[in-house]
VEXMITOR-597312 format. One line per 4 residues: their letters; for each residue x, y, z of C-alpha. Coordinates in steps of 0.02 Angstrom, whole numbers, plus 50000, padded with zeros to 5 digits. Layout:
% residues N
a) X,Y,Z ~ ...
% end
This chain:
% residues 584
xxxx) 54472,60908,64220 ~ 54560,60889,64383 ~ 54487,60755,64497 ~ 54435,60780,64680
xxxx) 54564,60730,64805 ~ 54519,60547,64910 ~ 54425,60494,64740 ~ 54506,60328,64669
xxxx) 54485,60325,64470 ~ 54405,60180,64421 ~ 54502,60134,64258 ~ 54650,60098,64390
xxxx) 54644,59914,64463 ~ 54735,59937,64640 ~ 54888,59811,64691 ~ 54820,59669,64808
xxxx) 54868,59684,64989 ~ 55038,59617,65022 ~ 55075,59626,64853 ~ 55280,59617,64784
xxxx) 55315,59766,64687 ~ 55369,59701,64494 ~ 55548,59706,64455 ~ 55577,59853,64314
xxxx) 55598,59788,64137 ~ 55798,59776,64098 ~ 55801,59886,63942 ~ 55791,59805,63765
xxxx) 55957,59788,63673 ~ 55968,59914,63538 ~ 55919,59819,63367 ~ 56046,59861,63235
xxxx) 55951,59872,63046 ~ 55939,59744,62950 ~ 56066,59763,62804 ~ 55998,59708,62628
xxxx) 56093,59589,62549 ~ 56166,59591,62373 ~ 56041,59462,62333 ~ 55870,59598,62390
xxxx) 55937,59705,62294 ~ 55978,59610,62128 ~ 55788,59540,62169 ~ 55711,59715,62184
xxxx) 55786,59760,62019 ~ 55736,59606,61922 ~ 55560,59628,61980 ~ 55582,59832,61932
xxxx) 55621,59772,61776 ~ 55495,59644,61721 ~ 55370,59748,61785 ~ 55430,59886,61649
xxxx) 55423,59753,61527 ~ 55258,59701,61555 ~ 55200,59891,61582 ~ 55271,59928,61406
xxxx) 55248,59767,61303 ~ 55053,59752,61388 ~ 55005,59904,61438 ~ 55057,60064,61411
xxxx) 55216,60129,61280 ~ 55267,60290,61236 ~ 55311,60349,61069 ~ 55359,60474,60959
xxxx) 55262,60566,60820 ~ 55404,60558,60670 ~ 55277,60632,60566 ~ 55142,60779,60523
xxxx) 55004,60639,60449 ~ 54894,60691,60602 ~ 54943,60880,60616 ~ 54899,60964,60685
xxxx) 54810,60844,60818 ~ 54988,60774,60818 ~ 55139,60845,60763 ~ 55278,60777,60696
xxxx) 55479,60876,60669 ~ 55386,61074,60666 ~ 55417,61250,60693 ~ 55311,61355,60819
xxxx) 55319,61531,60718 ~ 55210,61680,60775 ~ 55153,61794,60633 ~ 55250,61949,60618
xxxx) 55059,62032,60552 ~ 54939,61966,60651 ~ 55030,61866,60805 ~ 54938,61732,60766
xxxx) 55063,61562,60836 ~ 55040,61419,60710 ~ 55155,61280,60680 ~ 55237,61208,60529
xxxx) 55294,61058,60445 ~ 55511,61036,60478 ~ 55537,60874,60432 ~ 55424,60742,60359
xxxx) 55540,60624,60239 ~ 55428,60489,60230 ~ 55300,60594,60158 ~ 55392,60687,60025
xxxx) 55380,60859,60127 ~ 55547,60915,60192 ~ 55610,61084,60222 ~ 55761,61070,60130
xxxx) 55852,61260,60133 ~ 55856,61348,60287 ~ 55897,61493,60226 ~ 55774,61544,60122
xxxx) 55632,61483,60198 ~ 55455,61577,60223 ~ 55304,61502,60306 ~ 55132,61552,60282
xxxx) 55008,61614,60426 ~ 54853,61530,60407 ~ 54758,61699,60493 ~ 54814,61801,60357
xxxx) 54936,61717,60230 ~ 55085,61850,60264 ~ 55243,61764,60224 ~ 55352,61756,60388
xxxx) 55551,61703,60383 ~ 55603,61541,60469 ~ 55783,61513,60452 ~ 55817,61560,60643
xxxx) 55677,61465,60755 ~ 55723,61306,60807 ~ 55646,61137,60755 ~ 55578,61046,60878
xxxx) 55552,60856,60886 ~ 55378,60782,60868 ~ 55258,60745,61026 ~ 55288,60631,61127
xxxx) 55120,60511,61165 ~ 55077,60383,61285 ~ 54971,60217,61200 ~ 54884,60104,61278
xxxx) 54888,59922,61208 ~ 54783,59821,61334 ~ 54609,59877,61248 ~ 54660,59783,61106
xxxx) 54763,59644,61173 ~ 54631,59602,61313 ~ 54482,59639,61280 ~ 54411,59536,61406
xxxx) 54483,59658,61544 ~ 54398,59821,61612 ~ 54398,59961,61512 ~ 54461,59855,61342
xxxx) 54375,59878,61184 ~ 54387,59838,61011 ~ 54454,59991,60916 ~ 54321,60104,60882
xxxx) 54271,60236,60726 ~ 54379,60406,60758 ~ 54504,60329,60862 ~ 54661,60379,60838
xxxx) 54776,60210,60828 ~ 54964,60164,60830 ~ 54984,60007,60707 ~ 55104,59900,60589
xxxx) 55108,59979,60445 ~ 55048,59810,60340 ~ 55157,59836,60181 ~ 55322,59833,60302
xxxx) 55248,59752,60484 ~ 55408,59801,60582 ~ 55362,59998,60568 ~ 55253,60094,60638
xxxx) 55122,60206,60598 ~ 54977,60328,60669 ~ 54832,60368,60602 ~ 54639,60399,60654
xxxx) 54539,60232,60595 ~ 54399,60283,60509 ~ 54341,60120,60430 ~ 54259,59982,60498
xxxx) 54255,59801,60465 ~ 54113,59748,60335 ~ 54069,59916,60274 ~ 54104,60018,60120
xxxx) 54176,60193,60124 ~ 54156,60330,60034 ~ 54229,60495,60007 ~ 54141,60634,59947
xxxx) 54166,60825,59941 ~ 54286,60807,60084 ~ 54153,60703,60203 ~ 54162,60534,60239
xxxx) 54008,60404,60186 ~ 53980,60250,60235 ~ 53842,60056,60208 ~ 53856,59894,60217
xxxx) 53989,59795,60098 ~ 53846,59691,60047 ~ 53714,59800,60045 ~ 53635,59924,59913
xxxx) 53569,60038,60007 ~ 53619,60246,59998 ~ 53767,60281,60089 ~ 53772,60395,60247
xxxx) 53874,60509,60290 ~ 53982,60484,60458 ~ 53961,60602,60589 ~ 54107,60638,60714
xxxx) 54071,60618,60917 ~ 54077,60793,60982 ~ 54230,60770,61075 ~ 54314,60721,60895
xxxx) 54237,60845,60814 ~ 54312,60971,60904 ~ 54489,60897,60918 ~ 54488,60907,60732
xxxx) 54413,61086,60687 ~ 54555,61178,60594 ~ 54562,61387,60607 ~ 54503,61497,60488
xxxx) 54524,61675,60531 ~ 54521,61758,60718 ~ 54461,61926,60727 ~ 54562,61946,60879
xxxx) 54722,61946,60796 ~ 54720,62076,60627 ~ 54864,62102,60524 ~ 54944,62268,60571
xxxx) 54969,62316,60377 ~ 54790,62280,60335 ~ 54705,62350,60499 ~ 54661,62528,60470
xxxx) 54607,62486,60285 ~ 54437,62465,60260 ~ 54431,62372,60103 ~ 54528,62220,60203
xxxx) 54391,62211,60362 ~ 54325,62060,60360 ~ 54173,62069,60465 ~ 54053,62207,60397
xxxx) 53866,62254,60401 ~ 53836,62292,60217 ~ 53667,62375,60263 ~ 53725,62484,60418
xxxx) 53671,62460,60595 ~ 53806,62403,60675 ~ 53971,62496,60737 ~ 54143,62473,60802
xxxx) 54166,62560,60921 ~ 54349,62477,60972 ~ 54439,62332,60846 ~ 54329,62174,60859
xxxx) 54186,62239,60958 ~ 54039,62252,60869 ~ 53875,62328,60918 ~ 53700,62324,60844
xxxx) 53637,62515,60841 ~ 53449,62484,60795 ~ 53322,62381,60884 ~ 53197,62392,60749
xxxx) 53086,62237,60684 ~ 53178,62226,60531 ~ 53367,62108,60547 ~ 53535,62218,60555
xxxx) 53665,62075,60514 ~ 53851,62066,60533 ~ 53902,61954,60371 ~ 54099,61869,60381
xxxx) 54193,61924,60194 ~ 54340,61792,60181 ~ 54455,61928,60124 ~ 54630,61836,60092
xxxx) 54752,61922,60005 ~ 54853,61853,59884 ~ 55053,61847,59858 ~ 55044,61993,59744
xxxx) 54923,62103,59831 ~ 55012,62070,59984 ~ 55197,62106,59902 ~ 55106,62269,59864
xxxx) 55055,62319,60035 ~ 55208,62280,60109 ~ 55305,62391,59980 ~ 55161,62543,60007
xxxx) 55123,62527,59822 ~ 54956,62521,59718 ~ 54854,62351,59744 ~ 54865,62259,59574
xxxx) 54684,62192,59606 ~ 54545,62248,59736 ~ 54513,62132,59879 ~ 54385,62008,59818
xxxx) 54299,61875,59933 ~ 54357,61706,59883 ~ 54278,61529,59947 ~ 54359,61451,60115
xxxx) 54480,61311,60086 ~ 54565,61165,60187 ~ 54713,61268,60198 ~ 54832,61206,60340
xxxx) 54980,61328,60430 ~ 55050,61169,60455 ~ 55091,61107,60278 ~ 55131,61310,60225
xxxx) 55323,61316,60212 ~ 55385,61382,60048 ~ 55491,61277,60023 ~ 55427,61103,60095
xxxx) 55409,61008,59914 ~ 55561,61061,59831 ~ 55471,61015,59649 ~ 55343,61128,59669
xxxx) 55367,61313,59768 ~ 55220,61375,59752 ~ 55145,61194,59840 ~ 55122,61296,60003
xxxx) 54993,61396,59922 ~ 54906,61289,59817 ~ 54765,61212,59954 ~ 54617,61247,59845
xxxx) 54474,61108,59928 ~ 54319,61215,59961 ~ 54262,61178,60134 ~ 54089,61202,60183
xxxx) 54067,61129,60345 ~ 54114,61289,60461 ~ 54113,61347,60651 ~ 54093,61513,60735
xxxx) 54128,61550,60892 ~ 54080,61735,60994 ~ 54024,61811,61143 ~ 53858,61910,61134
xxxx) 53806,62026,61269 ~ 53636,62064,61266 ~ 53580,62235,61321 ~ 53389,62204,61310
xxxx) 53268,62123,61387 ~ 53191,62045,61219 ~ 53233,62034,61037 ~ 53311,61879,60938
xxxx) 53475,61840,60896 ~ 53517,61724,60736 ~ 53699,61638,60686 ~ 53691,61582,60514
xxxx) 53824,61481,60415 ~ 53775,61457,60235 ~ 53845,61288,60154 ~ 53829,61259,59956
xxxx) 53704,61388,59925 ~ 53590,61315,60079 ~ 53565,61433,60240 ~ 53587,61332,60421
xxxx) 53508,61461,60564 ~ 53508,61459,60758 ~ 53391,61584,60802 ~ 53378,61635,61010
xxxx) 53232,61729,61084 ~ 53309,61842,61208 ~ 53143,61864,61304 ~ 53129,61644,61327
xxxx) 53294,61578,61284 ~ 53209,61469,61184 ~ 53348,61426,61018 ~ 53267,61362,60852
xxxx) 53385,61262,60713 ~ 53334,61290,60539 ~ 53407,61193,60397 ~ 53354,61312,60219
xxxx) 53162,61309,60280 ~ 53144,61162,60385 ~ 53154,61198,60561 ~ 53234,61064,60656
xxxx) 53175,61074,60848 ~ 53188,61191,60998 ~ 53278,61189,61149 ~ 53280,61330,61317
xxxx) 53464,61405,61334 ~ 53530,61530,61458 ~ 53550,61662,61321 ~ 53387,61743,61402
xxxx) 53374,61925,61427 ~ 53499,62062,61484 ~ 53659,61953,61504 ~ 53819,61867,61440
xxxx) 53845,61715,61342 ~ 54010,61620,61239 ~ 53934,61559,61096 ~ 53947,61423,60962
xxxx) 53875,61359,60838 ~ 53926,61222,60706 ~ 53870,61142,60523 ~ 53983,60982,60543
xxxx) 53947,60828,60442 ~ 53765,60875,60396 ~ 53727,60901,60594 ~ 53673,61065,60684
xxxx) 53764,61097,60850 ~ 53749,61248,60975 ~ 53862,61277,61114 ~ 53814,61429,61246
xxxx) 53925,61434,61386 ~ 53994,61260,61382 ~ 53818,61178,61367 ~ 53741,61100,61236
xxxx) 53572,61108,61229 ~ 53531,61026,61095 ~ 53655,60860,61137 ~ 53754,60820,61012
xxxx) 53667,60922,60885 ~ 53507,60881,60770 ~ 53532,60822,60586 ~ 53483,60853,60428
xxxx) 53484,60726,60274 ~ 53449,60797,60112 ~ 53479,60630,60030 ~ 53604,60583,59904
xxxx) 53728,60730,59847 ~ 53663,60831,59710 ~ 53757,60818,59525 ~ 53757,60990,59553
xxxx) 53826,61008,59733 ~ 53959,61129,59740 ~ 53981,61317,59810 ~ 53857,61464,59766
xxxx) 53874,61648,59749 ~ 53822,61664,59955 ~ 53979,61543,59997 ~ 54102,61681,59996
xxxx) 54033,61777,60126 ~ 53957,61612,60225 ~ 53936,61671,60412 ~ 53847,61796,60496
xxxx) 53766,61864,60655 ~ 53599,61974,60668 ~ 53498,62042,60768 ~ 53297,62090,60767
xxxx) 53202,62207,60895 ~ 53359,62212,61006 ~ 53534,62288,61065 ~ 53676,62178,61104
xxxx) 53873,62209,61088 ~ 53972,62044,60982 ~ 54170,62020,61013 ~ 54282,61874,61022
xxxx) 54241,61817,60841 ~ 54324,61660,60791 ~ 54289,61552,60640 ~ 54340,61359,60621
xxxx) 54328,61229,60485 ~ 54302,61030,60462 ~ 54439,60938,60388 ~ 54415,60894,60232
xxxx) 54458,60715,60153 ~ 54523,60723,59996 ~ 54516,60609,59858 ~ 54699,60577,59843
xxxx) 54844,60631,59966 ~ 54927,60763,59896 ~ 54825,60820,59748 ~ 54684,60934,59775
xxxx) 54508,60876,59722 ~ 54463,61019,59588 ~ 54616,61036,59463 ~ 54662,61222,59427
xxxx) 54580,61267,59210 ~ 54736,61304,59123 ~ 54777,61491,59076 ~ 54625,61525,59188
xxxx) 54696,61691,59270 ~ 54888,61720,59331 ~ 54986,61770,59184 ~ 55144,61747,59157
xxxx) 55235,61790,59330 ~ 55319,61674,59473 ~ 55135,61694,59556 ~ 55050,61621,59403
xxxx) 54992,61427,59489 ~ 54933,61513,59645 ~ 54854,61679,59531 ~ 54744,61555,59434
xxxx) 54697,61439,59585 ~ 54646,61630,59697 ~ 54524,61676,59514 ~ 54467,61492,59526
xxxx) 54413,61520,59708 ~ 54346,61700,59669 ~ 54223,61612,59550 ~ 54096,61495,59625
xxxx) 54012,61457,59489 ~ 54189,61398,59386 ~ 54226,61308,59540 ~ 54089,61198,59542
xxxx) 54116,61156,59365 ~ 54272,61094,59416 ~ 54226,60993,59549 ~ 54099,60937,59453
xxxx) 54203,60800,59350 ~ 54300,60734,59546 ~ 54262,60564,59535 ~ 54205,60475,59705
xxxx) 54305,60329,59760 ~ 54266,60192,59872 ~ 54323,60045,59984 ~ 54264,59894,60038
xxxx) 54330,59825,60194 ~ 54326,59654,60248 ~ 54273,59557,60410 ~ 54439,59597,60531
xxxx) 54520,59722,60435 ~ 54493,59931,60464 ~ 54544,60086,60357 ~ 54662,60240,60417
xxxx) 54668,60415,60363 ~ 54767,60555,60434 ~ 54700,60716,60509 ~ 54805,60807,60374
xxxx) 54734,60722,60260 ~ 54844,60835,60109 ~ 54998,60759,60184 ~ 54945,60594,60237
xxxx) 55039,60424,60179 ~ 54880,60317,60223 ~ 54747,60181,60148 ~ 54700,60301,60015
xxxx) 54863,60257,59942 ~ 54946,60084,60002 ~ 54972,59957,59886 ~ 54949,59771,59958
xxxx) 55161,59702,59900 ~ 55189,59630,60080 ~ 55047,59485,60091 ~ 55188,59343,60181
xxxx) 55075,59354,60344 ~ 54885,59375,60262 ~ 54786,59274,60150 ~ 54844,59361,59988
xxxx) 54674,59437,59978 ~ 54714,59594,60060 ~ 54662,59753,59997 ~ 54792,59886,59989
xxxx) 54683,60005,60089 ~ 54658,59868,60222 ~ 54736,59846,60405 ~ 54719,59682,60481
xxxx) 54673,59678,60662 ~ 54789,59584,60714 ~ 54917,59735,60659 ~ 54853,59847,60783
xxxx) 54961,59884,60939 ~ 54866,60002,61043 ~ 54727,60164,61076 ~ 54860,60343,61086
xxxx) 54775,60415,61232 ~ 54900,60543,61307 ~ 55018,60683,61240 ~ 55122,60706,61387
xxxx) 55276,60812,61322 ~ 55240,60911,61161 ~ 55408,60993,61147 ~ 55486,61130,61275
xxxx) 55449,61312,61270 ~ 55596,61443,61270 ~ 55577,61598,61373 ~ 55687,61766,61409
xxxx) 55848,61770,61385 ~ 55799,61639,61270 ~ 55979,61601,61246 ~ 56030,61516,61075
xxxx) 56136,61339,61065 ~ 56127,61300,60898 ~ 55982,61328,60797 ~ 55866,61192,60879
xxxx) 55891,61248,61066 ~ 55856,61365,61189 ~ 55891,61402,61343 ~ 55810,61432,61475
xxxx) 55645,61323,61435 ~ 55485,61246,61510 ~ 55372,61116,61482 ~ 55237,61149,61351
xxxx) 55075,61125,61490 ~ 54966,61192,61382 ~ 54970,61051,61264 ~ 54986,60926,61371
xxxx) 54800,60840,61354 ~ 54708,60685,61309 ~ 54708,60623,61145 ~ 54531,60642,61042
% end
């Protein structure tokens, strides 16, 4: 605002009377910049350089995955093939020496897609290098500070490998100090070294358990050969009411009192039958449902174990501990709606009243507790719902309403625990006194722990099925798995082994547990730093270097032209964001 003429501002203090105007300021000589000397700068690097010494020796070091022990949380040398059938992308094993699995003959190799087993070529794609991870060592080294810890159950852990200190090794630490562990049918059990009491099986955090899960079959992504024949659809309702009205999108067509359910048929063909398709000829078998096993896209190339071809195949571990994932739309205002996965014989239900929301966990006929959801009436929900390590967990929209999930102990396993009859078809969805539409269906797996690495817990009867062909191995191990009742006779002689773990030292297994070089198999020849005591399964504390916490360059990512230099790379390429994440 202007102000009024004859108005002195008061913020200006006038000149006394008689008062010698000041003398203007000679300007101020120009100051040229400093120039650093030789000596900053040799001081600025020194300190650069310490401070990446400490960073890396104290803090924080990156490394590289060499490996596929931990795939495929972590992968080591690998492919990134997308099924030719069913598009599905899945990666595989390239180059894992110190584990006896190498992909030795590029030209004949075949991988196989864990979605639907079709055999896809490989001797074109390029191999990348394993992911690259960021550890942090402080937690370990100083615990004292903020945010340090001693290692923790589930972690996944860089350490010395103890029978040769100077290499390292990365695992997930799943033993603690003082306890004994226990594996049995693929879980892991655990008590005190000292104490007599019934072991207890281990049950992942939420965050691990889901890091871990391992894909069985998308819906989303059929096999083009196998997708207009109705003898290969794996989701069915064997009592009508439900339709298809486009691939994957299921609705329920009666809202009557009685259940209408959608049941999952684990429908995998086998080499033969799928030579057969592929050549338009005659099946030599029908599809048959067969149990669900710890089979891993990772460890399927053809030719990985060069003393046994048919290796690929042969991942025959029943797995019972299973996720399913799907979106339900409901088109009613009431009505319930019931997941059910079926585990040894043994039904596990989630059943949601659309009229309340209200979910109810069953375990056979013990119902385990209730909890509101916002499945509730006329809407949309993503759901899923898990039997993981004897624990019930449900999942709608990104919420758990239950926590971490409520558990079930049927105390210790059975002489006769094993898969039934109603394990080959284990999952379904149903619906009473209601109308809702079911798409997006996804089904996971727990990994399974076996026994030994590399040899599968039930060994294949000899001249049980296969005859005489190239096939035979992987013909008698698909009749094995056909036959629930045979298979539980052969799991039934599996002995259960277990470890005892001193004060200070821990126990590591691998994710891929198949393919895994870890405690289940060390020997104890390098005792020069320990007490001679050591158990072969055993790593000392002191061998630990730090938590893996980051992978922050999984490989690159080719795109058009996706020009070729070599086999191994492409051009142009971009970082791999999607896998970029935190480390569970």
């Amino acid at each position: 605002m202007t102000k009024s003429a004859g108005r002195r501002d008061p913020r200006i203090i006038p000149a006394p009377p008689n008062a010698v105007p000041e003398a203007p300021a000679p300007p101020a000589a120009k100051k040229e910049p400093q120039k650093e000397s030789l000596r900053d700068i040799v001081e600025q690097i020194v300190v650069a350089v310490i401070l990446a010494v400490v960073i890396r020796g104290f803090v924080v070091e990156p490394f590289v995955i060499p490996t596929g022990s931990m795939a495929p949380t972590l992968m080591g040398r690998h492919l990134e093939l997308t099924c030719e059938q069913c598009g599905h992308v899945y990666p595989v094993g390239a180059d894992e020496r110190t584990e006896g699995y190498v992909l030795a003959h590029p030209g004949e190799d075949k991988a196989i897609c864990g979605n639907c087993r079709y055999l896809t070529r490989t001797p074109q794609e390029p191999r990348f290098k394993g992911d690259r991870i960021l550890v942090m060592k402080f937690p370990y080294e100083f615990p004292f500070l903020p945010g340090a810890s001693d290692p923790e159950r589930w972690d996944v852990i860089v350490f010395h490998y103890p029978e040769e200190p100077e290499t390292n090794y990365i695992k997930r630490m799943v033993g603690m100090p003082g306890e004994e562990l226990k594996i049995v049918t693929g879980d892991l059990h655990a008590r005190a070294a000292d104490s007599l009491e019934p072991f207890r099986i281990l049950r992942k955090p939420l965050e691990h358990q889901l890091a871990m899960q391992m894909p069985v079959y998308d819906d989303r992504r059929r096999p083009k050969a196998l997708a207009d024949d109705p003898q290969w659809r794996r989701w069915r309702a064997p009592a009508g009411g439900w339709s298809e009205p486009s691939p994957g999108r299921f609705y329920s067509e009666s809202s009557s009192s009685e259940w209408s359910s959608l049941r999952y048929h684990n429908l995998v063909p086998d080499p033969e039958q799928w030579d057969a398709v592929l050549r338009s000829r005659p099946l030599p078998s029908l599809p048959r449902r067969s149990l669900i096993t710890d089979f891993y896209s990772y460890n399927g190339s053809t030719t990985g174990d060069p003393r046994n071809p048919n290796a690929a195949w042969l991942q025959s571990n029943w797995v019972g501990d299973l996720t399913i994932e799907c979106r339900v739309e409901s088109e009613s205002a009431e009505g319930i709606v019931r997941l059910e996965l079926v585990e040894a014989g043994v039904s596990n239900r989630c059943d949601i009243d659309l009229a309340t929301g209200v979910a109810v966990l069953y375990h056979g006929d013990r119902e385990l507790g209730k909890a509101e959801t916002s499945l509730r009436g006329k809407t949309t929900a993503d759901l899923r719902f898990a039997n993981v390590d004897d624990r019930l967990t449900l999942w709608v929209s990104g919420s758990t309403p239950f926590g971490e999930g409520l558990t079930y102990d049927d105390g210790p396993i059975a002489a006769d625990f094993g898969p039934k009859i109603e394990d080959l078809d284990p999952v379904s969805i149903s619906v009473k006194g209601g109308r809702v539409a079911v798409s997006d269906l996804v089904l996971h797996r727990d990994i399974y722990y076996t026994q030994e690495a590399g040899v599968p817990d039930a060994s294949l009867p000899s001249g049980f099925g296969g005859g005489d062909s190239e096939w035979a191995p992987v013909m008698r191990m698909f009749e094995l798995l056909r036959d629930p009742q045979r298979f539980s006779r052969a799991m039934a002689g599996i002995p259960s082994r277990s470890f005892v773990i001193r004060p200070g030292n821990y126990m590591m297994m691998g994710d891929n547990s198949p393919r895994s070089s870890d405690s289940r198999m060390w020997g104890a020849r390098d005792t020069r730093w320990t007490d001679g005591e050591r158990s072969g399964w055993e790593v000392p504390r002191e061998l630990m270097v730090g938590k893996a916490f980051y992978v922050y360059w999984p490989h690159c990512v080719p795109f058009w032209p996706n020009l070729s230099i070599g086999r191994d790379i492409r051009i142009p390429f971009r970082p791999y964001f999607e896998r970029m994440r935190p480390i569970r």
